[in-house]
C-alpha positions in Angstrom: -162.0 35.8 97.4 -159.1 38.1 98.2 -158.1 35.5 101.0 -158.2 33.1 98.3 -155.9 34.7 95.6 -153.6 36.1 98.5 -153.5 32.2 99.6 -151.6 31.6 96.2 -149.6 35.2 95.8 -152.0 36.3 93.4 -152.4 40.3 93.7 -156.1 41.6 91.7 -154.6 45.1 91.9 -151.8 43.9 89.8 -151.7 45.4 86.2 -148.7 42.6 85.1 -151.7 40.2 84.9 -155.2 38.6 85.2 -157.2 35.9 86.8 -157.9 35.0 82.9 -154.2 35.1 82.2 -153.2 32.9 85.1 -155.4 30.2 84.0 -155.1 30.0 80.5 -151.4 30.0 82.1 -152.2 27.1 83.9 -153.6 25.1 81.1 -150.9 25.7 78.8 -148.2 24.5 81.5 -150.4 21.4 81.6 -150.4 21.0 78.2 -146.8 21.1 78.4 -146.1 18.4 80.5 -149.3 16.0 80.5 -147.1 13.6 78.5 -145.0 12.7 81.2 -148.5 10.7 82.3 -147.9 8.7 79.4 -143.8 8.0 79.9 -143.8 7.7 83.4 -145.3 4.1 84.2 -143.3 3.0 80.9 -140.0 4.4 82.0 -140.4 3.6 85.8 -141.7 0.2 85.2 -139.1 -1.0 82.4 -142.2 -1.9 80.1 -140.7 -0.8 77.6 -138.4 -3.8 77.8 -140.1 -6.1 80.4 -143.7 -6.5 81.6 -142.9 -8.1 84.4 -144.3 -4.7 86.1 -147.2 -3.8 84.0 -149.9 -5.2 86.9 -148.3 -1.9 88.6 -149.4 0.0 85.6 -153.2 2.0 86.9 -151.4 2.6 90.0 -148.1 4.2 89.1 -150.2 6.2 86.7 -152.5 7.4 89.8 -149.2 8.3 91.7 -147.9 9.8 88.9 -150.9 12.2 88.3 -151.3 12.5 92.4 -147.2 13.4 92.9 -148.0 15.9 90.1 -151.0 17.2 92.3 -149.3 17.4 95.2 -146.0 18.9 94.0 -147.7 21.3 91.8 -150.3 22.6 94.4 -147.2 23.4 97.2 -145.5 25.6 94.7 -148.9 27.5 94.2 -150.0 27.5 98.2 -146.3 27.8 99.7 -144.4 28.9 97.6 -147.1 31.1 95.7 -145.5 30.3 92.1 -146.4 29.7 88.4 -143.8 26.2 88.6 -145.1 22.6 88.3 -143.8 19.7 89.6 -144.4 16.1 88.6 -141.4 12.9 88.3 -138.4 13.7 86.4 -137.6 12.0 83.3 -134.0 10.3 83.8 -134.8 9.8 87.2 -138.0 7.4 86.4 -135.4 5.8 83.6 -133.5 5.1 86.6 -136.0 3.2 88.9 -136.7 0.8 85.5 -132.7 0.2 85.5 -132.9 -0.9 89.5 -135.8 -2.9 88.8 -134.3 -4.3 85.8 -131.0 -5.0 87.8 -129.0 -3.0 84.8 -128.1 -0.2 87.3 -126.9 -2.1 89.7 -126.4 -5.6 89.2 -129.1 -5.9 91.2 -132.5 -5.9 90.4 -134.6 -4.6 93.3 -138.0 -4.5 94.3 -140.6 -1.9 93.8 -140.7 -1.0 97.3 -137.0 -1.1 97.6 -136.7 1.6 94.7 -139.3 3.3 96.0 -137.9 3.2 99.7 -134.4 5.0 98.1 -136.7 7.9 96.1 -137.9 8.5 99.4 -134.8 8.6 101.4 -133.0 10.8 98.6 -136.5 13.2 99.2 -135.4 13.1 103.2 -132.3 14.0 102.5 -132.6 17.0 100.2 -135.1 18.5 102.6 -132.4 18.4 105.1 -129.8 19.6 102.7 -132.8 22.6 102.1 -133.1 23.6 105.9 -130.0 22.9 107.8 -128.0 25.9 107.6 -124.6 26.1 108.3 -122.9 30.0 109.3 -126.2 31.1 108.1 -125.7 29.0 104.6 -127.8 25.9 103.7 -126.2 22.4 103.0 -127.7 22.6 99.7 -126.1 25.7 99.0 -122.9 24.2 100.0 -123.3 21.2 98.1 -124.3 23.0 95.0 -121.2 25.6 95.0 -118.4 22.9 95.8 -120.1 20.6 92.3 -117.4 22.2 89.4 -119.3 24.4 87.8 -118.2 22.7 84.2 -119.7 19.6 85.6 -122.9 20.5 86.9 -123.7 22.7 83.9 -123.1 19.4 81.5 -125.5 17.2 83.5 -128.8 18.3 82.0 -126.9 18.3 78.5 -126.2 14.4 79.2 -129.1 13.4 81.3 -131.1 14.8 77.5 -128.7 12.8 75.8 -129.5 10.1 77.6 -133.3 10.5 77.5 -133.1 10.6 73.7 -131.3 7.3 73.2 -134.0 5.8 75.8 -136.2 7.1 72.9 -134.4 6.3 69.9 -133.8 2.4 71.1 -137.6 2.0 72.3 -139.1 3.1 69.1 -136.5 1.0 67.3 -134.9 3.5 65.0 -131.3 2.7 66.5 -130.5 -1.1 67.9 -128.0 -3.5 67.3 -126.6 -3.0 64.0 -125.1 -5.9 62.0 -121.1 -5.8 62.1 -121.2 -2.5 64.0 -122.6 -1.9 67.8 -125.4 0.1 66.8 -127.4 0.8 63.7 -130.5 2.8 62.8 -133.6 0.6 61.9 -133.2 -0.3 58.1 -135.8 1.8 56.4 -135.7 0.7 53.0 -136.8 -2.7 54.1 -140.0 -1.9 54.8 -140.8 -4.7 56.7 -143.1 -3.6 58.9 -143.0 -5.4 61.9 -139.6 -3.5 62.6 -140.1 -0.3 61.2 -143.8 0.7 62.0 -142.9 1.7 65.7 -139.8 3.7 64.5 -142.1 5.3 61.8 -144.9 6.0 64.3 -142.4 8.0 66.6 -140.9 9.5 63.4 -144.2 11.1 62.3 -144.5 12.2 66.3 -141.4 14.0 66.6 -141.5 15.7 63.4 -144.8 16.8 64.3 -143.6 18.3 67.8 -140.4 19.6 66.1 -142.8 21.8 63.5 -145.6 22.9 65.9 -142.9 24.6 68.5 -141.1 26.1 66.0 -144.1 28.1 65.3 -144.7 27.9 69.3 -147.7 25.9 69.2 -148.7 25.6 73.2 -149.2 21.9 73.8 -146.5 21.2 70.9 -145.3 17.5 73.0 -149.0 16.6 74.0 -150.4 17.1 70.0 -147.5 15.1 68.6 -147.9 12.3 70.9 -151.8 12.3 70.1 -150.9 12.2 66.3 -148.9 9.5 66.3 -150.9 8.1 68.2 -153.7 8.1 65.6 -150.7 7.1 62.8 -150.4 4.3 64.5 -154.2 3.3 63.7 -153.6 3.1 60.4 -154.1 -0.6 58.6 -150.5 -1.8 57.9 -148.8 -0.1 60.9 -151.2 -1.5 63.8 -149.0 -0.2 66.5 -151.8 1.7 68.7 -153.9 -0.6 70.2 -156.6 -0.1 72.6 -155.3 -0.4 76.6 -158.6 -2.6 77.6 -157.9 -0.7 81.0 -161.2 -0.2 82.7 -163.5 3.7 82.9 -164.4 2.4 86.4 -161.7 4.7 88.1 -162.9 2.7 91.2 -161.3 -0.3 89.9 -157.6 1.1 89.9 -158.1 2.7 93.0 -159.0 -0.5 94.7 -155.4 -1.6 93.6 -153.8 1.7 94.4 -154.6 1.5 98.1 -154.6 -2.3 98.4 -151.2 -1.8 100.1 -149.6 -4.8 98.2 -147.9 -4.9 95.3 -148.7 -7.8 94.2 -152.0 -6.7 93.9 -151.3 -3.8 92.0 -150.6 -1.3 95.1 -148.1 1.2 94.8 -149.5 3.1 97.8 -146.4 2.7 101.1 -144.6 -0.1 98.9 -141.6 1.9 100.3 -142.8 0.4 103.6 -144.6 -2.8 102.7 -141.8 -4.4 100.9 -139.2 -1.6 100.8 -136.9 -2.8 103.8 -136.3 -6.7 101.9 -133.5 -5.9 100.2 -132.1 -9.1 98.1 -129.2 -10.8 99.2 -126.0 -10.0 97.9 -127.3 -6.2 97.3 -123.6 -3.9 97.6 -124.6 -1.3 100.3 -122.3 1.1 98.5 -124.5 1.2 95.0 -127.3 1.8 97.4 -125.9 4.3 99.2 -124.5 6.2 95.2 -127.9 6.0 93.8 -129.6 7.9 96.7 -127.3 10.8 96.3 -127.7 10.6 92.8 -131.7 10.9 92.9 -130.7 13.6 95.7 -127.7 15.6 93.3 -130.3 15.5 90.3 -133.3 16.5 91.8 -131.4 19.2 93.2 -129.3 20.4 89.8 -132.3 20.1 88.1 -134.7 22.1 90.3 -132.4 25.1 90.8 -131.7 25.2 86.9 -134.9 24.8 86.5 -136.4 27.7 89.0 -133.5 30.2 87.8 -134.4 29.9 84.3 -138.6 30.4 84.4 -138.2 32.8 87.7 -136.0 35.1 85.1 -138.4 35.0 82.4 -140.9 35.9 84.5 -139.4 38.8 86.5 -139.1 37.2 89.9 -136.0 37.4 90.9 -134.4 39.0 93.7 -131.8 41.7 93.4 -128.9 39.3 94.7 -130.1 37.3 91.3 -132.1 34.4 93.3 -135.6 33.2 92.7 -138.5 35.1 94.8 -139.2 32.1 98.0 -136.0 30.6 96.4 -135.9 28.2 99.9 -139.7 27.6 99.9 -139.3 26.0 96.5 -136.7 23.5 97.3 -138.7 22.8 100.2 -141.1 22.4 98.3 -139.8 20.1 95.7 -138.2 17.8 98.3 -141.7 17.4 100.4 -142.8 16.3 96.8 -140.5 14.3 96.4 -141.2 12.3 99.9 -145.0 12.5 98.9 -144.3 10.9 95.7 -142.1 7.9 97.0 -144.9 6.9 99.2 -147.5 7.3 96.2 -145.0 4.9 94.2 -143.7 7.1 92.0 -140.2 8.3 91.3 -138.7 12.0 92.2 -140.7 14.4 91.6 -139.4 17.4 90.2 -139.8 21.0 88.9 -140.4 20.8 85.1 -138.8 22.9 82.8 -141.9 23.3 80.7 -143.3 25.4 83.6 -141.8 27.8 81.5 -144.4 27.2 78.8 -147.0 29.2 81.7 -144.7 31.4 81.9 -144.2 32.6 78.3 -148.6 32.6 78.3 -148.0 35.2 81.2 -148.2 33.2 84.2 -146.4 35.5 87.4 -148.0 34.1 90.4 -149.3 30.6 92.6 -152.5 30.7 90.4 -151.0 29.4 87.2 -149.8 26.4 89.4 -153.1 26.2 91.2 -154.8 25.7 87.5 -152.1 22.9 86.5 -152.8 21.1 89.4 -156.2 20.6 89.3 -156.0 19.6 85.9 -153.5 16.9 87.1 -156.1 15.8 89.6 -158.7 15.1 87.1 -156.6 13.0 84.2 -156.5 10.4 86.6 -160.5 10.1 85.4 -159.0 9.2 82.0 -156.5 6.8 82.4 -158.0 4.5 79.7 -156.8 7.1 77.1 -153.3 7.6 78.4 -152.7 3.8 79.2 -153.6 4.0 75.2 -150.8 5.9 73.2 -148.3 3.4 72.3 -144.4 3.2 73.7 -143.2 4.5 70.1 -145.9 7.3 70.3 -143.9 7.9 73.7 -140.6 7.7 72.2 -141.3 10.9 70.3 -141.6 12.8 73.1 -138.6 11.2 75.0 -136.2 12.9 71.7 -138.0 16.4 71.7 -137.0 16.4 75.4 -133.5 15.5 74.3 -133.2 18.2 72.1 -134.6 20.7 74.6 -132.1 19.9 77.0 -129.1 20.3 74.5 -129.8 23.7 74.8 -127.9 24.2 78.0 -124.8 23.2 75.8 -124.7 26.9 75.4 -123.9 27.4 79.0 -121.2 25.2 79.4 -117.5 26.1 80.2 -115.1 24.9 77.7 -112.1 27.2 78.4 -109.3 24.8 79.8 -109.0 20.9 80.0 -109.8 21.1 83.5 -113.5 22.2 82.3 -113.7 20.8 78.8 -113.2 17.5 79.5 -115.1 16.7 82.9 -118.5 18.3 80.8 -117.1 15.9 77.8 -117.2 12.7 80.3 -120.3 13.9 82.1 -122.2 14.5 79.0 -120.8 11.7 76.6 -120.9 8.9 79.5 -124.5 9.0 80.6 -125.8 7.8 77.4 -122.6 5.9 76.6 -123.0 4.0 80.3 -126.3 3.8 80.4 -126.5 6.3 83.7 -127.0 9.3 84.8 -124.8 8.3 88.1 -122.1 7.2 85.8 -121.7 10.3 84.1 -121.7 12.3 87.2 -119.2 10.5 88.6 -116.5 10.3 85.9 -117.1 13.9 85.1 -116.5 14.9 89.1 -113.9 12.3 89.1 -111.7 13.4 85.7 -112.3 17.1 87.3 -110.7 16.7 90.5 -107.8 14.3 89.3 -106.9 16.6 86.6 -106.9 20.2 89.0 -105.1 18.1 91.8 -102.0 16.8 89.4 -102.2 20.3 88.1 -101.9 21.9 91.7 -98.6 19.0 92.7 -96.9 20.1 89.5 -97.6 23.7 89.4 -95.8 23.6 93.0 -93.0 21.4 91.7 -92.1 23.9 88.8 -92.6 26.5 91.6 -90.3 25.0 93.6 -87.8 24.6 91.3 -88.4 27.4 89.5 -85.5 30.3 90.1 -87.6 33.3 89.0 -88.6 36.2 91.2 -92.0 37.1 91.1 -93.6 33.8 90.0 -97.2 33.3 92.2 -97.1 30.2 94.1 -100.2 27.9 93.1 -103.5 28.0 94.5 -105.5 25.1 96.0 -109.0 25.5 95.1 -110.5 22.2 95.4 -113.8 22.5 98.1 -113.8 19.9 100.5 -117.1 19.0 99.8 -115.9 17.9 96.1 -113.3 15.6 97.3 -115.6 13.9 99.8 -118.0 13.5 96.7 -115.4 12.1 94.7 -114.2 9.9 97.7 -117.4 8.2 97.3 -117.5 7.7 93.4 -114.5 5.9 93.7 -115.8 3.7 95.9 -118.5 3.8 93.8 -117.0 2.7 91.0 -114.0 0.6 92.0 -115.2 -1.3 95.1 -116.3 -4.8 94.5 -119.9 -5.3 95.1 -119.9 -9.1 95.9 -117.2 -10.7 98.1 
């Protein structure tokens, strides 16, 4: 037994916590993010717009459930951590837009979205272990992104989540004179305003249970709306007819074809077919941008729950700070060839955390528990998209939180966060708002530079500091490439 809880960091002498603690730990981080079974085949898949994926449904929910597993047990066997992992909302939104086409002008494949997750996983576990003067590329990478900039990104990747919500439930849309409306309430016609009601009744019910910090606040509010929708006269639940023979899906999952519902290697299987016409470049910007998110996201994430539970370092880094980016990138490669999207570290790890979850135990118990919901797919292939939805704005308002952290003290930071907040939901991409925020950043701090030397050039007064150039390499190279990005033609 003591090989067993040294396996996963947990210490029995320990008097900061229990075996009991460390699983109800476990539970409660579960609990916390077992919705993202539910959002993650609708988001990935576009269903929520198209069904032109839903065969792919069972399986993307196995691979969602098994990237989970996976993720989730490395943080509690290598890196000996209460953190969970399982695929990043935005990131999934972003595999419906390149199988829709809207991200790209394209629309891609399965495989050939699934075969970019995976290189993006490649690449950040290079990024995590190539050092360079005793530094990591990640490191490197992470320092030169302005610090404005990558502080706004979770602000507008929440942003953007929540409008994915808002517009799937059908409480904003196309208005009538204007470009968007909210859903016309008074009418009561219910055909248009029972899914918005249904994710109303949801959120509200999220929104009341965490304010008095109800564990499993997201998971209940889905599950009540859920059984709103029921009701005679809104009718928006309806049963999923999927099958209790778990058998069944997993004779899709490893048929190794997609058109026969297999997920399993479709990075391989169909993954190198690209469609004619495909620009190279948008190919080459959304694989950095699965990369750059995955990697903001995780050390925001990690920082955040390692501090509330005391495990940091003296230098202010997470305990086995490199073993969980290792971590979260082998996830991320495990995930892609599951066929499901990046696989991250969720920020509701820190619900364990809060129960008193301090060691690879409290991940151990999630994981498990992500193992066996694949045995009750039926259920989650249940809860409606608007249901869903609710969950999609609760996340959106979690995420404004890092507001708080963002720099607002000159134009050079105030309005790259502005453009990389505003943009993402305004363009409909998380790339996009990257981009223009990097972009606005180092055009604005290079003209300032040219004319601070002019007017020191001209300027006659003794004792006036010459300016500084403090653009990183690194962030002009990045912003090289959005502006291919964004200003290359992608047919000829």
């Amino acid at each position: 037994m003591n090989k067993f809880f040294k396996a996963v960091g947990y210490d029995p002498s320990a008097k900061n916590t229990s075996v009991r603690t460390e699983i109800i730990s476990g539970i409660v981080t579960f609990l916390a993010m077992a919705y993202i079974l539910t959002l993650n085949p609708l988001l990935m898949l576009n269903l929520f717009n198209s069904g032109a994926y839903g065969h792919l449904y069972s399986s993307v929910f196995i691979a969602t459930a098994l990237g989970a597993f996976i993720g989730t047990l490395l943080m509690a066997i290598y890196a000996k951590l209460p953190l969970a992992q399982a695929p990043g909302l935005g990131l999934n939104s972003m595999v419906g837009g390149l199988l829709g086409g809207g991200l790209i002008g394209t629309a891609l494949s399965f495989g050939n979205s699934m075969l970019l997750v995976l290189i993006s996983g490649v690449l950040f576990l290079l990024l995590s272990v190539i050092k360079v003067s005793g530094t990591s590329i990640r490191e490197i990478i992470y320092k030169a992104i302005p610090e404005s900039v990558r502080k706004a990104i979770s602000v507008g990747i929440g942003l953007f989540i929540a409008i994915i919500g808002l517009v799937n439930a059908g409480i904003v849309g196309y208005g009538n004179g204007t470009l968007i409306s909210m859903v016309a309430w008074s009418s009561w016609d219910m055909d248009i305003v029972a899914p918005a009601l249904v994710c109303l009744v949801g959120f509200i019910v999220i929104a009341v249970l965490a304010h008095f910090n109800i564990k499993g606040a997201v998971i209940i509010g889905i599950l009540v709306a859920t059984l709103f929708g029921m009701i005679p006269g809104i009718n928006v639940t309806q049963w999923s007819g999927k099958s209790w023979a778990f058998w069944e899906h997993f004779k899709g999952f490893f048929s190794f074809s997609t058109a026969e519902g297999g997920t399993l290697f479709a990075a391989f299987t169909e993954g190198f077919n690209f469609p004619a016409g495909v620009s190279i470049i948008s190919l080459v910007m959304v694989t950095i941008t699965f990369c750059m998110v995955d990697m903001f996201d995780t050390m925001g994430t990690c920082v955040g729950c390692c501090q509330a539970a005391g495990l940091m370092t003296e230098d202010g880094v997470p305990v086995n700070y490199n073993r969980i980016m290792v971590a979260d990138s082998v996830a991320t490669c495990a995930g892609a060839l599951l066929g499901t999207s990046t696989v991250t570290t969720f920020v509701e790890s820190g619900a364990g955390v809060s129960a008193g979850g301090k060691t690879g135990l409290t991940a151990l118990v999630t994981a498990g528990l992500f193992l066996l919901s694949i045995f009750v797919l039926p259920l989650f292939a249940s809860i409606p998209g608007a249901a869903a939805s609710s969950a999609l704005i609760w996340v959106g308002c979690l995420m404004l939180k890092g507001i708080k952290n963002v720099k607002v003290d000159t134009v050079k930071d105030f309005v790259p966060a502005f453009l990389t907040i505003a943009m993402m939901p305004f363009g409909y991409s998380i790339t996009t708002g990257i981009g223009l925020g990097i972009l606005s950043y180092v055009i604005i701090d290079v003209c300032g530079y040219l004319f601070g030397l002019l007017a020191y050039a001209l300027s006659k007064k003794e004792g006036k500091e010459k300016p500084v150039w403090d653009l990183h390499v690194v962030t002009i190279i990045i912003a090289v490439l959005f502006i291919i990005y964004f200003f290359v033609p992608t047919t000829f």
